[in-house]
C-alpha positions as a LaTeX table, in Angstrom:
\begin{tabular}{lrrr}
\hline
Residue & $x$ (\AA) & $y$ (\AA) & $z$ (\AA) \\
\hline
Unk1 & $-59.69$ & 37.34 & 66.29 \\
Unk2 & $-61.43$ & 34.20 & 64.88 \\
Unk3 & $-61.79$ & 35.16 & 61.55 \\
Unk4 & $-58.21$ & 36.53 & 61.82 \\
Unk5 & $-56.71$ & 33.25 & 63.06 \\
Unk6 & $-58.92$ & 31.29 & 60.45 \\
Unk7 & $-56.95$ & 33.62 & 57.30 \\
Unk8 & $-53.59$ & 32.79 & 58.78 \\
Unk9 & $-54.09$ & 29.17 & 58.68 \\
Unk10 & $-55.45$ & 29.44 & 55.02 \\
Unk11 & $-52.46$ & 30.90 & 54.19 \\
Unk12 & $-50.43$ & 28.82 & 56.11 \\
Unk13 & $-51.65$ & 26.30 & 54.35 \\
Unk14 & $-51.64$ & 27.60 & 51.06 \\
Unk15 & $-47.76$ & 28.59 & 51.27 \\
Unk16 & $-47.26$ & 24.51 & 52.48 \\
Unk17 & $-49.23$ & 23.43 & 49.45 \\
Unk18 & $-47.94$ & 25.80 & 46.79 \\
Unk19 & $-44.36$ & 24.53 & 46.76 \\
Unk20 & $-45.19$ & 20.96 & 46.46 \\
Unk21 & $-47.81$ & 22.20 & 43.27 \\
Unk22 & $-44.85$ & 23.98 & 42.00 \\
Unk23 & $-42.42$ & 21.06 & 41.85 \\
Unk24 & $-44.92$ & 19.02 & 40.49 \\
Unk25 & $-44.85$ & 20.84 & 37.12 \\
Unk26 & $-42.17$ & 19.97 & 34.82 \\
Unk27 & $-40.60$ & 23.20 & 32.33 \\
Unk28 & $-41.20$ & 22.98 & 29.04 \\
Unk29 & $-37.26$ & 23.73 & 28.45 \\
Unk30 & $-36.59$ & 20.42 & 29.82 \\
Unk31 & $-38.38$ & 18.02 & 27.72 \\
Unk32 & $-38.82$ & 20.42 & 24.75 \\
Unk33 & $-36.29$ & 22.46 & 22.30 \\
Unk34 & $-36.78$ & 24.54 & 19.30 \\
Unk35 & $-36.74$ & 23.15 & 15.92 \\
Unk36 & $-33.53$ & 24.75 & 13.90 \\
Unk37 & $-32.08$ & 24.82 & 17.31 \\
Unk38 & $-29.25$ & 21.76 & 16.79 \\
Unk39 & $-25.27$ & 21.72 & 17.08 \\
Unk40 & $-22.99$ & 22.19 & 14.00 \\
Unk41 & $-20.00$ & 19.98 & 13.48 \\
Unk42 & $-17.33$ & 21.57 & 11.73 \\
Unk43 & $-14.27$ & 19.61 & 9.88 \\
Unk44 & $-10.56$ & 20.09 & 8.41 \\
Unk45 & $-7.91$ & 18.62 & 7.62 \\
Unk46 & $-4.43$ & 19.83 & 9.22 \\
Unk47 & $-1.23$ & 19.13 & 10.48 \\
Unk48 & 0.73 & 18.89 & 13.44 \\
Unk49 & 4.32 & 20.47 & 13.56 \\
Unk50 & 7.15 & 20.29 & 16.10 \\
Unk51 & 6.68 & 17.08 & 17.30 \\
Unk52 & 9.47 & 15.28 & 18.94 \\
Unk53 & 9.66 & 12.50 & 16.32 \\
Unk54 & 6.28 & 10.57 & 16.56 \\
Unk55 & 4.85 & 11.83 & 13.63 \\
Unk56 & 4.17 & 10.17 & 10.15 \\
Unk57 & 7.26 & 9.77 & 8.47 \\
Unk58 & 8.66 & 10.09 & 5.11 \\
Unk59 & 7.42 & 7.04 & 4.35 \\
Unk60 & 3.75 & 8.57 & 4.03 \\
Unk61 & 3.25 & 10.06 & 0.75 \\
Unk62 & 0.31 & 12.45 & 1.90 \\
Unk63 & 1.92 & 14.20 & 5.18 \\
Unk64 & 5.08 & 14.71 & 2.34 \\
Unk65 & 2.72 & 16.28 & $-0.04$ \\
Unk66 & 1.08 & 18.55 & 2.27 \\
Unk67 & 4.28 & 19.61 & 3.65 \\
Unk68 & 5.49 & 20.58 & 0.67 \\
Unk69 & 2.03 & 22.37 & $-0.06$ \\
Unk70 & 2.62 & 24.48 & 3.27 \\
Unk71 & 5.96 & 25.20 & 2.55 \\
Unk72 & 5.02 & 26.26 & $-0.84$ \\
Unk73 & 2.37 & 28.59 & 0.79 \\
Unk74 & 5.00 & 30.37 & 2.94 \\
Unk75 & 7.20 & 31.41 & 0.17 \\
Unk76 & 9.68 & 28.38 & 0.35 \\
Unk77 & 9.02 & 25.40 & $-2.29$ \\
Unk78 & 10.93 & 22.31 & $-1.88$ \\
Unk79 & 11.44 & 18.95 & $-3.66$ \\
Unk80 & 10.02 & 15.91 & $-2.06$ \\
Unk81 & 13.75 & 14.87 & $-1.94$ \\
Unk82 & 14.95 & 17.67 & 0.22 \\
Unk83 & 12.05 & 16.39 & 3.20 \\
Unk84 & 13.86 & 13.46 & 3.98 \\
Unk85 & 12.68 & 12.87 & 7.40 \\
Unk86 & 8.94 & 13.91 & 8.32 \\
Unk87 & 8.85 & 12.50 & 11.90 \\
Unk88 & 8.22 & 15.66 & 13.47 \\
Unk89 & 5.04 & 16.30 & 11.46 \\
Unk90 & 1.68 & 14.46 & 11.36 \\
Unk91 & $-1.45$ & 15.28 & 9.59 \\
Unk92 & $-4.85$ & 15.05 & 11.65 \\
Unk93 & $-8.50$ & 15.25 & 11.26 \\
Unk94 & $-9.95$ & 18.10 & 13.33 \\
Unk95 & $-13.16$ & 18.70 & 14.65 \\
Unk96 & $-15.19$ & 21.02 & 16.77 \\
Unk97 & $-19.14$ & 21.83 & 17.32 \\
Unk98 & $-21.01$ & 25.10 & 17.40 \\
Unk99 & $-23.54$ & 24.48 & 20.48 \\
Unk100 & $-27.31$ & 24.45 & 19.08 \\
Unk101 & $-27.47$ & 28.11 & 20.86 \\
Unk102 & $-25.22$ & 29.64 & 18.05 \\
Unk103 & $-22.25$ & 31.60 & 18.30 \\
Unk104 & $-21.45$ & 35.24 & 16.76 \\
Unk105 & $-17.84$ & 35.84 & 14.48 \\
Unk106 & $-15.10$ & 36.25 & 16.43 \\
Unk107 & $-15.83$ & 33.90 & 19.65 \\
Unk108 & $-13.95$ & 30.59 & 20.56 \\
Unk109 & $-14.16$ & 26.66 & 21.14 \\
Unk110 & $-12.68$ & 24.07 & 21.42 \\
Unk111 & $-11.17$ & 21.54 & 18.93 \\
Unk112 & $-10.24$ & 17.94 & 18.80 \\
Unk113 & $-7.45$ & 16.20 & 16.77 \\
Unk114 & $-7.14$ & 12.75 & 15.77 \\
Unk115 & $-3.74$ & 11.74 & 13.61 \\
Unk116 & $-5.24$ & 9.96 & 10.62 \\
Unk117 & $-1.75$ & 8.57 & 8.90 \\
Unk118 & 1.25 & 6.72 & 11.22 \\
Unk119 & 2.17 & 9.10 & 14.33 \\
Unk120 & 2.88 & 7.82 & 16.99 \\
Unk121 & 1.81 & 10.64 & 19.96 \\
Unk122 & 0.95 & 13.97 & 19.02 \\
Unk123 & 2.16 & 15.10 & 22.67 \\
Unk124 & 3.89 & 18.10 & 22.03 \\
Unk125 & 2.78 & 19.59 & 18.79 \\
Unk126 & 1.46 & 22.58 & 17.38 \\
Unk127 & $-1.35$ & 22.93 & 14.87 \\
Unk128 & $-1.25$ & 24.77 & 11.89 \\
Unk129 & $-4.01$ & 27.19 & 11.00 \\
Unk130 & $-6.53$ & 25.06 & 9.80 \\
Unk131 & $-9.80$ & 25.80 & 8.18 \\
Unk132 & $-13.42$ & 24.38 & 8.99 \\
Unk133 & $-15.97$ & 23.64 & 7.05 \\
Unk134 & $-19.07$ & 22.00 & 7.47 \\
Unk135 & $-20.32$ & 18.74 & 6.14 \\
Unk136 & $-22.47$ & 20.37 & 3.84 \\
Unk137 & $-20.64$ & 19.60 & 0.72 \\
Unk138 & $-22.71$ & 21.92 & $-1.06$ \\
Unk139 & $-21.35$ & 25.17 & 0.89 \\
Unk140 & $-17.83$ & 25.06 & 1.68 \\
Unk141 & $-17.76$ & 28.02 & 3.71 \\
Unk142 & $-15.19$ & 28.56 & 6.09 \\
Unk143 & $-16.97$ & 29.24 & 9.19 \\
Unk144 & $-13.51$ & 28.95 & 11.82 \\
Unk145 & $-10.10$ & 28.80 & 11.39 \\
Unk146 & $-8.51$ & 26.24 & 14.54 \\
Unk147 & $-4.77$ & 26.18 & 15.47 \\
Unk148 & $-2.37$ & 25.93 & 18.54 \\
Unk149 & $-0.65$ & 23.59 & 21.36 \\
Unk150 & $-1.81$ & 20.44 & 21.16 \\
Unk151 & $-2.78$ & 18.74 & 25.05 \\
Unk152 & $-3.14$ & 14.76 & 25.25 \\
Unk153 & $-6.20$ & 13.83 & 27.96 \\
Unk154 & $-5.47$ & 10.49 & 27.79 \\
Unk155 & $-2.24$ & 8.91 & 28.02 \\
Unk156 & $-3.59$ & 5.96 & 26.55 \\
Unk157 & $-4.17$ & 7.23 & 23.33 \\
Unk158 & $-1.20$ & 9.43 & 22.85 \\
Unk159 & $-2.95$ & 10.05 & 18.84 \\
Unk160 & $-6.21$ & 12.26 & 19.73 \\
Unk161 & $-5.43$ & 15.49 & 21.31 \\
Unk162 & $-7.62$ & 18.52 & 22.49 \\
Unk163 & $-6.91$ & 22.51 & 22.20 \\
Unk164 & $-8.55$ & 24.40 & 24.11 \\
Unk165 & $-9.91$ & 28.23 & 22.69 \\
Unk166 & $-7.95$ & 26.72 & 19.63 \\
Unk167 & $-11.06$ & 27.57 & 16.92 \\
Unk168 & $-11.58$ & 31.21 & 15.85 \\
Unk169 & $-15.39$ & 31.66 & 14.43 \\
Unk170 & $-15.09$ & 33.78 & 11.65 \\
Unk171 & $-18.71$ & 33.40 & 10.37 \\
Unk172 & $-21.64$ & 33.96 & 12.39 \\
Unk173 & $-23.53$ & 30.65 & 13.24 \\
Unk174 & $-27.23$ & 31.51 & 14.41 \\
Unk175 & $-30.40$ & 29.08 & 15.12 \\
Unk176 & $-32.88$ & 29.69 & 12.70 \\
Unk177 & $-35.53$ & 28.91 & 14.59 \\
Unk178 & $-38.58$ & 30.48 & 12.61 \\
Unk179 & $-40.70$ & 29.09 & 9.33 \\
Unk180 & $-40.36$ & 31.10 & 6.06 \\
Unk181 & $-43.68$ & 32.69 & 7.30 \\
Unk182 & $-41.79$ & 34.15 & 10.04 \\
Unk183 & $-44.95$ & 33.43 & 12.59 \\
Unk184 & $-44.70$ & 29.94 & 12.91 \\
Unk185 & $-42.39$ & 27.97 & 15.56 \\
Unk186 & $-42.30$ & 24.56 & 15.76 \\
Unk187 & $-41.50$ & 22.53 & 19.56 \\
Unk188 & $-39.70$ & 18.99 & 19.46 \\
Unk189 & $-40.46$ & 17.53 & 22.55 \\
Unk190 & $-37.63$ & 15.07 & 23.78 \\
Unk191 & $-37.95$ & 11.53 & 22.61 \\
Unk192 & $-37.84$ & 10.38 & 26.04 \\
Unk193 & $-40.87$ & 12.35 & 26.53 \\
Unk194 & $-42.57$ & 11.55 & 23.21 \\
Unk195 & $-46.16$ & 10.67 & 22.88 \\
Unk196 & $-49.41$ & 11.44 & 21.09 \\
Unk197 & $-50.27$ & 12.56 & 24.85 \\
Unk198 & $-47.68$ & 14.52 & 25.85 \\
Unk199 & $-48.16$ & 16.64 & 22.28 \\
Unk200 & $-51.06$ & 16.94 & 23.19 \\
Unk201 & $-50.71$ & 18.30 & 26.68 \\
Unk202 & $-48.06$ & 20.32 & 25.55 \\
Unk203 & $-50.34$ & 22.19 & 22.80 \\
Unk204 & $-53.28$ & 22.37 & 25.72 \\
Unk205 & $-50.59$ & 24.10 & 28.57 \\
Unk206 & $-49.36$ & 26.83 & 25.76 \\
Unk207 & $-53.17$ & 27.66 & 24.63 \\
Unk208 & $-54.19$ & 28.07 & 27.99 \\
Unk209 & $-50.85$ & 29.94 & 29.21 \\
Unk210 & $-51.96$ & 32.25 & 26.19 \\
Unk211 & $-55.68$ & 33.03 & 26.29 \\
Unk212 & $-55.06$ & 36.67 & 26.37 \\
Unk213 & $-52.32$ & 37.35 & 23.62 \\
Unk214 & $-54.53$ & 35.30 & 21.20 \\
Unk215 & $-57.55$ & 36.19 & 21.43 \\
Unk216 & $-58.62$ & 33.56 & 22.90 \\
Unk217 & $-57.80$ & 31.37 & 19.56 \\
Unk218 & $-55.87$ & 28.15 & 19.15 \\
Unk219 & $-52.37$ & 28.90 & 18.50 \\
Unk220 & $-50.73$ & 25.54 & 19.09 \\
Unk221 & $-51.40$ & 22.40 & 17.88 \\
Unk222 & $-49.61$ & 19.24 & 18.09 \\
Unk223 & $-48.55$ & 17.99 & 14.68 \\
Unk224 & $-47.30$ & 14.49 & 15.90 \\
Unk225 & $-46.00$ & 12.67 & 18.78 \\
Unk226 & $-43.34$ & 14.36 & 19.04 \\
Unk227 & $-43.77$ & 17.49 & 17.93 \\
Unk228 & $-46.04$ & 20.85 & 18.37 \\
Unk229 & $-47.02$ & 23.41 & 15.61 \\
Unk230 & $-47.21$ & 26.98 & 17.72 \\
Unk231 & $-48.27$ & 30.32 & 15.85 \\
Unk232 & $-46.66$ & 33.44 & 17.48 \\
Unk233 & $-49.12$ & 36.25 & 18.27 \\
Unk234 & $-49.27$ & 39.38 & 16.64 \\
Unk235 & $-48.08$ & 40.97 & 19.54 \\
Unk236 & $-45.06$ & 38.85 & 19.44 \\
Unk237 & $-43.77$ & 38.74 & 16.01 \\
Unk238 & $-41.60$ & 41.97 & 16.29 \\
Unk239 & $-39.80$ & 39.88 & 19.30 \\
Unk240 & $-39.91$ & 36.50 & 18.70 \\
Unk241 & $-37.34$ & 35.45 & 21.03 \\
Unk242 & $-39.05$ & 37.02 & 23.79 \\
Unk243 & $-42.50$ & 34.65 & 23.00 \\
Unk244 & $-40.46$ & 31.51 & 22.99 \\
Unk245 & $-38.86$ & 32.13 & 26.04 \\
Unk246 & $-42.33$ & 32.47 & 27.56 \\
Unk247 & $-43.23$ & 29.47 & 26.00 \\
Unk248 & $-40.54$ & 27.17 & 26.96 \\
Unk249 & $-41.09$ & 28.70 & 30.89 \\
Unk250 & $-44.37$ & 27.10 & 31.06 \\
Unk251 & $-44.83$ & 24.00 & 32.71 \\
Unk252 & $-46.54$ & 20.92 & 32.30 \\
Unk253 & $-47.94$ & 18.08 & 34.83 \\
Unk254 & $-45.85$ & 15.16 & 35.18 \\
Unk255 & $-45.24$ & 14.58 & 31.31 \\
Unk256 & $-45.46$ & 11.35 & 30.35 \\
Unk257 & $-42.55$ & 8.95 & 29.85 \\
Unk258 & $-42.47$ & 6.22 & 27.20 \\
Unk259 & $-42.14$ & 2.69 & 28.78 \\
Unk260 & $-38.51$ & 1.79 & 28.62 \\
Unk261 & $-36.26$ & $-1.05$ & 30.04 \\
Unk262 & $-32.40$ & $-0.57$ & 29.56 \\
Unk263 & $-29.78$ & $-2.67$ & 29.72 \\
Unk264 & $-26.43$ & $-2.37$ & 30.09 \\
Unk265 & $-24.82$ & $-6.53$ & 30.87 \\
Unk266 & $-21.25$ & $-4.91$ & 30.44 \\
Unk267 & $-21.80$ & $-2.31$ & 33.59 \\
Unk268 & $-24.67$ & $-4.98$ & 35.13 \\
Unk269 & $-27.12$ & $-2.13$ & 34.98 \\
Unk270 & $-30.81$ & $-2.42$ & 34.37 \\
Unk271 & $-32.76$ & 1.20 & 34.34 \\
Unk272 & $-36.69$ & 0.80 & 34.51 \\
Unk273 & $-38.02$ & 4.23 & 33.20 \\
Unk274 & $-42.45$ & 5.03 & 33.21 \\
Unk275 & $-44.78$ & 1.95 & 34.52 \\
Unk276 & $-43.48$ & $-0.88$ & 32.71 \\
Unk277 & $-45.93$ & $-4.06$ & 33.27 \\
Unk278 & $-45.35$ & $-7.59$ & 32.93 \\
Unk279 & $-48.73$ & $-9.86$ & 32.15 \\
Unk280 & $-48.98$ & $-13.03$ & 34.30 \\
Unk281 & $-46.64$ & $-15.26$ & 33.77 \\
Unk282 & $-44.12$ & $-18.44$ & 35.92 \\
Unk283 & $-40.16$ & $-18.43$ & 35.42 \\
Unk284 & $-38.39$ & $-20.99$ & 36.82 \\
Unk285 & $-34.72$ & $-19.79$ & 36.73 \\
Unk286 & $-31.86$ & $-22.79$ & 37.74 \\
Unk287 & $-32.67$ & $-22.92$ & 41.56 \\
Unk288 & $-35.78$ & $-20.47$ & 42.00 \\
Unk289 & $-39.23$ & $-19.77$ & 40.79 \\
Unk290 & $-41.31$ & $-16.55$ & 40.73 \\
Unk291 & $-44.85$ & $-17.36$ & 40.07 \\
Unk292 & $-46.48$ & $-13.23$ & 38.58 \\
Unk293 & $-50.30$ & $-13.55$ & 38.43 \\
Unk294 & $-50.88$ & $-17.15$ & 37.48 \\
Unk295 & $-54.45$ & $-18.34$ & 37.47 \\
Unk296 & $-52.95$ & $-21.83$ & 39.08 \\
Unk297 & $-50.66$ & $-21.86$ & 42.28 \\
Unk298 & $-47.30$ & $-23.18$ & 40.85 \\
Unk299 & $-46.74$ & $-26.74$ & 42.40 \\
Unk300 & $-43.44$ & $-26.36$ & 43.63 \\
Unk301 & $-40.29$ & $-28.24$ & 44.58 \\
Unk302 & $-37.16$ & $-27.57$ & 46.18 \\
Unk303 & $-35.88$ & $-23.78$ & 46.23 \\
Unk304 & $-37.09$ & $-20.36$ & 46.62 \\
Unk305 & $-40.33$ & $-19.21$ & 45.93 \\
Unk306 & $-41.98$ & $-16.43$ & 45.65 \\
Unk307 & $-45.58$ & $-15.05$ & 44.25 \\
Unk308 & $-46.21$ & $-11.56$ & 43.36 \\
Unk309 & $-50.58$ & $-11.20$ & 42.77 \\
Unk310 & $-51.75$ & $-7.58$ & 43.69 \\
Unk311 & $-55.75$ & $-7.14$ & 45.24 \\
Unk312 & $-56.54$ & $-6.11$ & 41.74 \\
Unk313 & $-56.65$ & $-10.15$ & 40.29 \\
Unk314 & $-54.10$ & $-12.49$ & 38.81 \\
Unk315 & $-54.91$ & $-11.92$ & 34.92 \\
Unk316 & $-53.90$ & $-8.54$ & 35.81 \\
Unk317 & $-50.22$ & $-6.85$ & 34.94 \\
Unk318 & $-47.69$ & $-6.50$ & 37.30 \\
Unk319 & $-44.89$ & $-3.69$ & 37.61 \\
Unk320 & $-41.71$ & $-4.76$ & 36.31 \\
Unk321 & $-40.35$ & $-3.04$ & 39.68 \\
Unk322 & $-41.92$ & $-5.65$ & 41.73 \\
Unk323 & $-40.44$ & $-8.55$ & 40.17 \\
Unk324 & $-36.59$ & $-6.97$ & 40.18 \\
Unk325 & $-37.49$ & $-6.45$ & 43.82 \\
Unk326 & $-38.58$ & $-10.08$ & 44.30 \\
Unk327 & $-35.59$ & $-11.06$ & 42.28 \\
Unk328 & $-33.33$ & $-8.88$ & 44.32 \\
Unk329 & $-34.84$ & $-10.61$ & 47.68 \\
Unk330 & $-33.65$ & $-13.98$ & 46.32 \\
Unk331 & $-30.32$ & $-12.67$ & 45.52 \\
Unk332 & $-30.16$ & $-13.24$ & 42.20 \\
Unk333 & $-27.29$ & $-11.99$ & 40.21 \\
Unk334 & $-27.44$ & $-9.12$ & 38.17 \\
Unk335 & $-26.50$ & $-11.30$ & 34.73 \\
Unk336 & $-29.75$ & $-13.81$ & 35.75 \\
Unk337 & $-31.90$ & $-10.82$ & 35.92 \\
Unk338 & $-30.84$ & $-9.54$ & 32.58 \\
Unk339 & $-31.48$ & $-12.79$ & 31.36 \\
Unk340 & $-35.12$ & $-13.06$ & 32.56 \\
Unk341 & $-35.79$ & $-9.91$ & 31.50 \\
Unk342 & $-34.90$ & $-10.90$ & 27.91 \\
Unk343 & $-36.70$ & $-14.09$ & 28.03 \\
Unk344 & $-39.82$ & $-12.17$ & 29.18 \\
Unk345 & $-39.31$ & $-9.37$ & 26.07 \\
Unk346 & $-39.16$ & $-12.24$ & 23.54 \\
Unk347 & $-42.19$ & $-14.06$ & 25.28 \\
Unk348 & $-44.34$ & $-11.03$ & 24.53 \\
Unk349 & $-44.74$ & $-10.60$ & 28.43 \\
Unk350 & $-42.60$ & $-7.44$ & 28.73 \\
Unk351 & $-44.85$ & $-4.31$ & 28.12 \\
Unk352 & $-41.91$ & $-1.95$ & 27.23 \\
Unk353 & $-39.35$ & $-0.88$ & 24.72 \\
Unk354 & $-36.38$ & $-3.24$ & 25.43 \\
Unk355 & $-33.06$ & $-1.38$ & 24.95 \\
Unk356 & $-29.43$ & $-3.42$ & 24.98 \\
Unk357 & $-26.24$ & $-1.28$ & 25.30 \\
\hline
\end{tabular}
């Protein structure tokens, strides 16, 4: 019975330990994707008929000409004298993206239209069959053909429009996701998430995940911050897909995140992202001071003041966290902390990428 009761409570404590490993370990899929894996923007130019006159005008020389082009197309040429009023027609720019996953002939998105001459709301309109193309100038392909009702979002801007299922694929669009030696695969890990570190964790996790496929041999390698080299085992090459997805279901331990403040002084948001230090230093700010490892106590006068020295000394750095707390205690408006934390990035005191939106 002893022995018995002594296995239950190593497994009862193995089951309370396990989940806590578990969510511990970040995916691969999240801070990593697969290079040749990326969204393609498709183009055209078209034009919006039926509208109930906000369109262009006969004034504008292009919507005229490619009126007269469509007509032409449909059997029925006429003079540029015979359109004398164009208000019910506007040309647009539209646009749509295949999702980095691909998409196979013969599926839908959606599109977006923006009128690019003088209309005045496009509520109401139909679009032409329009072709897409991508940027590529190179290879003009048509890869989708868009078209339909026309729906405004945003009354506000009564000139950009939506359709929804209004793009016909009719070209395959697929990730090419392998080297021309067909056994290579290469990881981009998110730029969040990049680091000569987290490469190299990355390249460690997938070699160990993979002892027995390869041999035992190194198959991954990082080949730069931000990026990791992996060769697909034999066993694997008939079925790539089926390697990466093992791949990119491995997990790594708390993967390291670049030191990053952001700033937002339109929204009054400040987002602190990894350990970002601060090395000692004193602001005085209008009515407070905030002394932040100084070898001196700061003689002080009238006004809030607070010190922020940790048990590890006062040459060394502080979190950033501490002093937005301190900051925070003090009451100090969101524009004045923005402001000292700009002070301390030109001062060289900030220990972080300083980002303004």
């Amino acid at each position: 019975m002893s022995r018995l009761a002594t296995t239950i409570a190593i497994l009862l404590l193995t089951c309370a330990i396990w989940p806590s490993q578990a969510e511990a370990r970040v995916r691969l899929e999240y801070i990593c994707s697969v290079q040749g894996q990326q969204e393609v923007r498709l183009t055209g130019l078209g034009m919006i008929v039926g509208l109930p006159g906000t369109g262009d005008g006969a004034k504008n020389a292009p919507t005229v000409r490619a009126l007269r082009a469509a007509m032409a197309r449909l059997n029925q040429p006429v003079l540029d004298t015979e359109i004398r009023n164009a208000d019910n027609v506007a040309i647009v720019m539209v646009e749509a993206t295949i999702p980095r996953t691909g998409l196979k002939r013969g599926q839908k998105i959606d599109c977006f239209v923006n009128a690019v001459m003088g209309a005045k709301s496009l509520r109401g309109g139909r679009l032409l069959s329009t072709p897409l193309t991508t940027a590529d100038a190179r290879n003009q392909l048509v890869i989708g053909v868009a078209g339909g009702a026309i729906v405004v979002d945003d009354p506000a801007r009564p000139t950009s429009a939506r359709i929804t299922q209004g793009v016909d694929l009719v070209q395959d669009v697929t990730a090419l996701f392998l080297s021309k030696q067909q056994d290579l695969v290469t990881l981009l890990i998110d730029p969040a998430h990049a680091s000569f570190w987290t490469a190299s964790e990355v390249a460690r996790v997938i070699n160990s995940e993979f002892t027995f496929e390869s041999a035992a041999k190194t198959i991954a390698k990082p080949t730069g911050p931000g990026s990791v080299e992996i060769q697909i085992p034999q066993q694997y090459r008939q079925n790539p897909v089926e390697f990466i997805a093992q791949v990119l279901e491995s997990g790594i331990d708390t993967p390291n995140t670049q030191a990053r403040v952001i700033l937002n002084p339109r929204t009054g948001t400040v987002v602190v992202t990894g350990e970002v230090e601060i090395s000692p230093v004193i602001i005085s700010h209008k009515s407070f001071v905030v002394e932040i490892g100084a070898d001196d106590p700061l003689l002080t006068g009238p006004g809030p003041f607070i010190g922020l020295i940790e048990n590890s000394g006062r040459q060394s750095p502080q979190q950033l966290k501490d002093l937005v707390d301190a900051l925070n205690k003090l009451r100090v408006p969101t524009a004045d902390v923005i402001d000292i934390i700009r002070e301390l990035h030109a001062t060289g005191k900030l220990h972080a990428e300083l980002i303004e939106k």
